[in-house]
N, C-alpha and C positions, 0 to 999 in steps of 0.2 A: 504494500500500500504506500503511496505518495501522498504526501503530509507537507500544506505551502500554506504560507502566508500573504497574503495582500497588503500591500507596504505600499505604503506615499511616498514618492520623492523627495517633493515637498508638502508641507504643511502650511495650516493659519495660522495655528494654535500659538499662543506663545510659550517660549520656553522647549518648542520641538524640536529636534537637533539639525532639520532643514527647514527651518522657518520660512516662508516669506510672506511678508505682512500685506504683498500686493496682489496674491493669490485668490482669486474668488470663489466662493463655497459652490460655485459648477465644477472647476476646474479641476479642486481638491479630489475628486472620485473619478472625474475623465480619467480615458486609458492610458493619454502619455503620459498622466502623473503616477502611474500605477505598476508596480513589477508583484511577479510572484516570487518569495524567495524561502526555504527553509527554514524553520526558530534560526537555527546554529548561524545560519548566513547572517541572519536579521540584527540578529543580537550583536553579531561580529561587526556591520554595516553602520549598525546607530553606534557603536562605542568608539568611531574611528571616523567621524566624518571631515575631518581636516584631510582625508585620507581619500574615500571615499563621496569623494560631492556630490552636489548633483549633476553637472556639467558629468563627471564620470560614471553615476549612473543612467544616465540618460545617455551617452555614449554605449555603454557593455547591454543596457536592453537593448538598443539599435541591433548592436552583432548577433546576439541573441536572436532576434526576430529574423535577422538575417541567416544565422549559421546555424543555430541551434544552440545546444548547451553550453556554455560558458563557465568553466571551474574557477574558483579560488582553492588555490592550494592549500594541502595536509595542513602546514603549519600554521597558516592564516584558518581554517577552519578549525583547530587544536585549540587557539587561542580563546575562540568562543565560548568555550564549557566553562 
């Protein structure tokens, strides 16, 4: 079984770890604000977003949609637990 999460790029909300205050509550649930990603990805994602932005993820969904699956490495996913 395949177990995902529905994750925002960005957000309204404040205090979200991809804020953006100019976002509108259509926008927030559209598809290109929208990725599916595992907890372990998810948790790895938000705790690293200097790392992760949105510019990069809205880039790696792009290849994604394009190429199919896209990993983050063992030890980048290690790191989540």
């Amino acid at each position: 079984m395949v177990y995902g999460e529905v994750c925002h790029i960005e957000d309204v909300e404040a205090g979200a770890v991809r804020h953006n205050p100019n976002l509108d509550r259509n926008a927030i649930n559209s598809e290109t604000n929208l990725v599916l990603l595992c907890h372990k990805h998810h948790k790895l994602i938000d705790a690293m977003p200097q790392k992760y932005t949105v510019a990069w993820l809205k880039k790696i969904k792009h290849k994604h949609e394009i190429q199919g699956i896209i990993d983050i490495n063992p030890a980048q996913a290690q790191s989540a637990r």
